[in-house]
C-alpha positions as CSV (number, residue, x, y, z in Angstrom):
1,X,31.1,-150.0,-105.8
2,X,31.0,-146.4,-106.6
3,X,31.9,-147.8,-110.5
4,X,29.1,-149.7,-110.3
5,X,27.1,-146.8,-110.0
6,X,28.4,-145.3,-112.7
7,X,27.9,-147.8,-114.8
8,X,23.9,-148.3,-114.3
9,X,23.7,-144.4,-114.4
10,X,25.1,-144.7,-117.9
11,X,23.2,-147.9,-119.0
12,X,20.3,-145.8,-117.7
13,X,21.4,-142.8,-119.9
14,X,21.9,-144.4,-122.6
15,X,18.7,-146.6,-122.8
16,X,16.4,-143.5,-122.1
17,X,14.3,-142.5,-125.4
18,X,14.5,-138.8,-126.3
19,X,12.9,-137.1,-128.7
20,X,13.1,-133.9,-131.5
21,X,11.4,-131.1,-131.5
22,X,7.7,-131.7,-132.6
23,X,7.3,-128.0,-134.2
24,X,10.5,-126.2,-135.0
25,X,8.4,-123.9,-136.3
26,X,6.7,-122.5,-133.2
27,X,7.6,-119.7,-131.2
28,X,8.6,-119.2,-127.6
29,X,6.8,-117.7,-124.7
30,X,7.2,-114.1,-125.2
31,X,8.0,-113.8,-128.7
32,X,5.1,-116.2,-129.7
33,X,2.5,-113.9,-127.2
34,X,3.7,-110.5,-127.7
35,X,2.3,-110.2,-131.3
36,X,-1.5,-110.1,-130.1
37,X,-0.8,-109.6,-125.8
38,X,1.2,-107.6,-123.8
39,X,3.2,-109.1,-121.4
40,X,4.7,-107.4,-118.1
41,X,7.3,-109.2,-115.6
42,X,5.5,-108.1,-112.3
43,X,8.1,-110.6,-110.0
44,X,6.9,-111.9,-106.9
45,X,3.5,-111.3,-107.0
46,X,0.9,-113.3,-104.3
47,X,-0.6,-116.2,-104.8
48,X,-3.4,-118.4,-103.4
49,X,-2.7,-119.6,-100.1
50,X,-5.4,-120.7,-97.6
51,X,-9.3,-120.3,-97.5
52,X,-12.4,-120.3,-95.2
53,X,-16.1,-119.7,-95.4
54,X,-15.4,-116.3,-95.3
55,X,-11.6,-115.2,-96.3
56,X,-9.3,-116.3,-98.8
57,X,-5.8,-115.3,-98.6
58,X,-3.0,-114.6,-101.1
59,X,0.7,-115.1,-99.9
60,X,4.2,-114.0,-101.1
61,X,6.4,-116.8,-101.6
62,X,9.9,-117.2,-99.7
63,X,12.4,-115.6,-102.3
64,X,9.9,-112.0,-101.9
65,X,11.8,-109.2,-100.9
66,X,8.8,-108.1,-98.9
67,X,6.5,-110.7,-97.7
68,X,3.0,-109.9,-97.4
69,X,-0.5,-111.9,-96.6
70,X,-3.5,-110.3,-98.2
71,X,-6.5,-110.9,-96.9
72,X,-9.6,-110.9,-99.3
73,X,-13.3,-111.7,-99.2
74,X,-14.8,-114.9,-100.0
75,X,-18.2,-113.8,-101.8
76,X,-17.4,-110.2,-102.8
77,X,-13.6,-110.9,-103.6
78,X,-13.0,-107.5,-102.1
79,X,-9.7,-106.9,-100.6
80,X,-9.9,-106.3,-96.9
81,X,-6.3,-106.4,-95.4
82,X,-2.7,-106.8,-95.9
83,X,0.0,-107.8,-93.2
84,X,3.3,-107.6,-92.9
85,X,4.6,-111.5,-92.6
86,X,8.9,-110.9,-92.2
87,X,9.7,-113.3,-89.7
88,X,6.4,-114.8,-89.1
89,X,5.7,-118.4,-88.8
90,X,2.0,-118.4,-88.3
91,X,-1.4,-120.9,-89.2
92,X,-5.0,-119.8,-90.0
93,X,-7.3,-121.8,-88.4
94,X,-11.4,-122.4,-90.0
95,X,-12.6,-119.1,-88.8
96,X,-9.8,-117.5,-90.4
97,X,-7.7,-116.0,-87.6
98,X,-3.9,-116.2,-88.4
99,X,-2.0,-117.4,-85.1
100,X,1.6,-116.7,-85.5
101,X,5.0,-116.2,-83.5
102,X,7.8,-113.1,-84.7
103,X,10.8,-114.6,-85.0
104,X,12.6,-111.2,-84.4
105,X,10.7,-110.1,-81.9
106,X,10.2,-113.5,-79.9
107,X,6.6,-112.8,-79.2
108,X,3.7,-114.4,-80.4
109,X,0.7,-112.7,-82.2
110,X,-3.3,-113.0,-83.2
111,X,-4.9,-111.4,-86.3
112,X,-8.6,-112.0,-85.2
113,X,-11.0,-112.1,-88.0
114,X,-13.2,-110.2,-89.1
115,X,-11.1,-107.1,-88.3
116,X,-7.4,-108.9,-89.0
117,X,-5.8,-106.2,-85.5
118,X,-2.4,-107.3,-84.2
119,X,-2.9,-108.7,-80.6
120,X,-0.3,-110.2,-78.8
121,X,-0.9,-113.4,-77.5
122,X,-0.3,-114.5,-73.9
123,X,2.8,-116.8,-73.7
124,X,2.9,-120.0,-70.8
125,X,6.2,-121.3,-69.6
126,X,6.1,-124.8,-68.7
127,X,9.7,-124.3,-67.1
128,X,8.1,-125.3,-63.6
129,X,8.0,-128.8,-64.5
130,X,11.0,-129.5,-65.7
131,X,12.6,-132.5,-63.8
132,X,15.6,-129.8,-62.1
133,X,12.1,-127.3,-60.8
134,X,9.8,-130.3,-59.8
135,X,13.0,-131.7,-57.9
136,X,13.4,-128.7,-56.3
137,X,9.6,-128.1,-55.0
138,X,9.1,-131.7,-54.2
139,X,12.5,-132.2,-52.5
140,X,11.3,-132.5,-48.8
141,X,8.5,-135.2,-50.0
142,X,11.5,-137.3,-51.5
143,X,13.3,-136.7,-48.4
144,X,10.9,-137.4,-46.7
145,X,9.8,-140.8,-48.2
146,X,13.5,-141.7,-48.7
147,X,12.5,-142.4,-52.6
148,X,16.6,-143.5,-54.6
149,X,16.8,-141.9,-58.1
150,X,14.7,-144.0,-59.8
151,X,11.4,-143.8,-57.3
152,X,11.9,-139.7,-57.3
153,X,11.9,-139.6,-61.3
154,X,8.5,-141.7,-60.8
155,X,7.1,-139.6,-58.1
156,X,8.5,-136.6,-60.7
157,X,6.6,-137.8,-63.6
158,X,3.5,-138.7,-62.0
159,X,3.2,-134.8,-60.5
160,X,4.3,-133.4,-64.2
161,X,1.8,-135.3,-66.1
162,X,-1.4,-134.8,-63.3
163,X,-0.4,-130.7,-63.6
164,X,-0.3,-130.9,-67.1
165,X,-3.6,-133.0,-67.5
166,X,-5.7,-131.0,-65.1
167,X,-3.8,-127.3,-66.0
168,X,-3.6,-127.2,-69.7
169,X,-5.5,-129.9,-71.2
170,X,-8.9,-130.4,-68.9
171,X,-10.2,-127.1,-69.7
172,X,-8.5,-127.6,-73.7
173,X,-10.7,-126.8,-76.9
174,X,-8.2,-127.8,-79.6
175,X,-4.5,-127.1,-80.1
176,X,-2.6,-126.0,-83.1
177,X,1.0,-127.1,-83.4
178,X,2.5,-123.8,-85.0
179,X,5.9,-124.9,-86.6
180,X,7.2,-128.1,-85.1
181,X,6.1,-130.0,-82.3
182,X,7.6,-127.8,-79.8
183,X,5.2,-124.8,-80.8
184,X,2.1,-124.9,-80.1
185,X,-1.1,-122.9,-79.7
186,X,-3.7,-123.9,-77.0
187,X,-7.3,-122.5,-77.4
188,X,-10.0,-122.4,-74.6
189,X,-13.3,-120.8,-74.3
190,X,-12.1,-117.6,-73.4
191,X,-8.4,-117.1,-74.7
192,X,-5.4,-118.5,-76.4
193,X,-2.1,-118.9,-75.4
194,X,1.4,-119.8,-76.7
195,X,3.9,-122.7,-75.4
196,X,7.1,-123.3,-76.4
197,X,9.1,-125.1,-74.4
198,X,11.8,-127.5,-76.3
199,X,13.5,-128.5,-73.7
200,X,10.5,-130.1,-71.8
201,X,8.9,-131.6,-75.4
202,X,11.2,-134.5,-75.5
203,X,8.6,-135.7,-78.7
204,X,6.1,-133.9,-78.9
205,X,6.0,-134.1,-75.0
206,X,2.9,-132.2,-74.1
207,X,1.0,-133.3,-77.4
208,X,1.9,-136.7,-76.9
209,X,-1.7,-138.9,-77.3
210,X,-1.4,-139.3,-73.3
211,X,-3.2,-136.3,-73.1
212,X,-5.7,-136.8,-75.9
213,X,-5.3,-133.3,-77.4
214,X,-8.0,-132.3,-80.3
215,X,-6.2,-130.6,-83.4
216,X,-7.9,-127.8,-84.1
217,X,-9.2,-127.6,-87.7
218,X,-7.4,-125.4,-90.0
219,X,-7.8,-123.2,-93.7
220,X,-8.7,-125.2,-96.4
221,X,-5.8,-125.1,-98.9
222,X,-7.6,-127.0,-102.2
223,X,-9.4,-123.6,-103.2
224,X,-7.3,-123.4,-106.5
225,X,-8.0,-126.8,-107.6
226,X,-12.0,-125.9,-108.0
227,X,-13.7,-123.6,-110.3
228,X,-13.8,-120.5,-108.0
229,X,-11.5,-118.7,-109.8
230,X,-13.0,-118.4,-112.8
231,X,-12.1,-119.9,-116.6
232,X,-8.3,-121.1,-116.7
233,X,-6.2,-119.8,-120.1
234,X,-3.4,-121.7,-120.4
235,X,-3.3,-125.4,-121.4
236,X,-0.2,-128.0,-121.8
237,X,-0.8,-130.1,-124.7
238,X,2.4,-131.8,-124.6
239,X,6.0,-132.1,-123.2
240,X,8.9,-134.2,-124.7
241,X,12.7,-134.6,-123.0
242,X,15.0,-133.3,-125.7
243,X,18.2,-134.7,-123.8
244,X,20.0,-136.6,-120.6
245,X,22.8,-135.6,-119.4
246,X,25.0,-136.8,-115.9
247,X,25.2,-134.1,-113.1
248,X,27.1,-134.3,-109.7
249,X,30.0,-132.4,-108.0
250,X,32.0,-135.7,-107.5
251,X,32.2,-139.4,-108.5
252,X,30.2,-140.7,-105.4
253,X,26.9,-138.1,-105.6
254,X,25.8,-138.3,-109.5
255,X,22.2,-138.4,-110.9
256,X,20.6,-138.1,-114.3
257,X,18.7,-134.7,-115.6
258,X,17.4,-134.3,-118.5
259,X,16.4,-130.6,-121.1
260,X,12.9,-131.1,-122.1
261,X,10.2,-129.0,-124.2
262,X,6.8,-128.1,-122.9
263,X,3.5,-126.7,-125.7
264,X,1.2,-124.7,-124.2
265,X,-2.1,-122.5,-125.7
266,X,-3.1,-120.2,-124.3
267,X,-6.7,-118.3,-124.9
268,X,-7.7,-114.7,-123.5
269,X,-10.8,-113.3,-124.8
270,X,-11.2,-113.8,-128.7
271,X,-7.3,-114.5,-128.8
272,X,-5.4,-118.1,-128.9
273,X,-1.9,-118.7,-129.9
274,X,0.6,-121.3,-129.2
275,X,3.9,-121.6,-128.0
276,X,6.7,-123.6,-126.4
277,X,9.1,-123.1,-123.5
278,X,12.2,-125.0,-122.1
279,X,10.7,-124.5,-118.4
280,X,6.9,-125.3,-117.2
281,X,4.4,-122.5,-117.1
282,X,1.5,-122.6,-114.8
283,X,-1.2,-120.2,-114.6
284,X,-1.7,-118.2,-110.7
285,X,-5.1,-118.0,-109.2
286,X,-5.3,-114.5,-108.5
287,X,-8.4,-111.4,-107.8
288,X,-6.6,-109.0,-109.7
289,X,-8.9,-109.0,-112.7
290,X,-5.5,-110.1,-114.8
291,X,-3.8,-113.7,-116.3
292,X,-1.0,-114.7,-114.5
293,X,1.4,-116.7,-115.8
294,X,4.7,-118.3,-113.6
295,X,7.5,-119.5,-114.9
296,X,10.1,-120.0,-112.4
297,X,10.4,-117.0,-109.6
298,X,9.0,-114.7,-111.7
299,X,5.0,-114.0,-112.5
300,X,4.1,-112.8,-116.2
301,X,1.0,-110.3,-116.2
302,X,-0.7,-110.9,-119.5
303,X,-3.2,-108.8,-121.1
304,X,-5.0,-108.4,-124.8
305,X,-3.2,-105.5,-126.7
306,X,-6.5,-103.0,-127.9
């Protein structure tokens, strides 16, 4: 079998069209922009994350030594705040308050907009309705009744999900599930709270459509796919695949991959030259009254020489 495999990958190889390089003549990235641009390696630099009526906001990505969430705004573009976010796992929701819970600390936070302060946020246990604690408080009832296994885990059940309707959810505007479907936030008129309870959420227990819990509705995360920020300066006018090659660590995991060649222009100002690069460039969204150029981890700030 595992020759079989090997066999199509090649006949796949083999039959795969590739072509030669359509200007041998053009330059690469840097080379081809440094005659009439300057070009600085500025790393890890935000990038468009999440927007509201009011707020966009710029993240780090994972690989940043120092992961930040800058908080800008919407009509003015002015920056108005920058948060730590090591160890976070958070949401925004429409108004643009970010909901999150520190993985170091094991506490849970708000940044309420407009003002973006730190406020911890109250944390509910649901360990009181676990099947060992309802047991315990409803022990005499099941003695009394004389209820076997299976009638107690009923009775159990029936007491769990009447708390949990008229406790948590009654009284419920939305909830936000934070990180998994143990997490979640729960908002009502006059507070929010965070549960986590994994041992109790036996899928997605307490969001389960039993309850009929509203999401609550979150950022919009589509801003960099309209017109807002401004004039884009980089354009792909064509790719071709130079190459396939086989790749795996063993006989039994093997795929295909191929080298391939990507031409760009690029236009800033009265200035437009071409180029080509052996990884894909795209241009970052960004308020920083520069051109932003990724390729990769890194971020390319590109500016006409004077």
């Amino acid at each position: 079998m595992k020759y079989t495999g090997i066999i199509l990958l090649l006949l796949v190889l083999f039959s795969c069209k590739t072509e030669v390089d359509k200007h041998p003549e053009m330059l690469f990235f840097e080379e081809a922009l440094k005659k009439d641009f300057t070009i600085e390696n500025v790393g890890n630099k935000p990038n468009y994350y999440r927007d509201t009526e009011k707020y966009v906001f710029f993240k780090t990505d994972n690989s940043a030594p120092k992961k930040e969430l800058i908080i800008y705004n919407k009509k003015s573009k002015e920056r108005l705040k920058t948060l730590d976010i090591d160890n976070l796992e958070f949401v925004i929701d429409r108004e643009g308050t970010i909901f999150g819970f520190h993985n170091e600390s094991e506490k849970a936070f708000t940044y309420q907009a407009p003002l973006f302060d730190k406020k911890q946020l109250e944390t509910v246990s649901l360990d009181q309705l676990s099947d060992k604690s309802l047991k315990v408080t409803y022990a005499s009832e099941i003695a009394q009744k004389k209820l076997d296994e299976a009638a107690a885990d009923k009775l159990i059940n029936e007491i769990r999900n009447k708390t949990i309707q008229t406790t948590f959810v009654d009284s419920l505007n939305c909830a936000m599930e934070l990180y998994g479907s143990y997490e979640l936030i729960l908002k009502y008129p006059s507070k929010e709270v965070y549960v986590n309870n994994p041992l109790l959420f036996k899928g997605s227990f307490l969001k389960s459509k039993k309850y009929d819990m509203k999401d609550c509705t979150l950022a919009n995360v589509s801003l960099d796919e309209t017109d807002y920020f401004g004039t884009k300066h980089l354009k792909l006018e064509d790719e071709i695949t130079l190459a396939y090659h086989l790749e795996g660590s063993n006989h039994f995991v093997m795929g295909v991959s191929s080298n391939k060649l990507y031409y760009y222009e690029f236009r800033l100002n009265d200035k437009i030259t071409k180029f080509k690069s052996a990884y894909p460039i795209k241009e970052i969204d960004n308020f920083e009254d520069q051109i932003l150029l990724e390729m990769g981890s890194d971020k390319y700030k590109i500016t006409t020489k004077k």
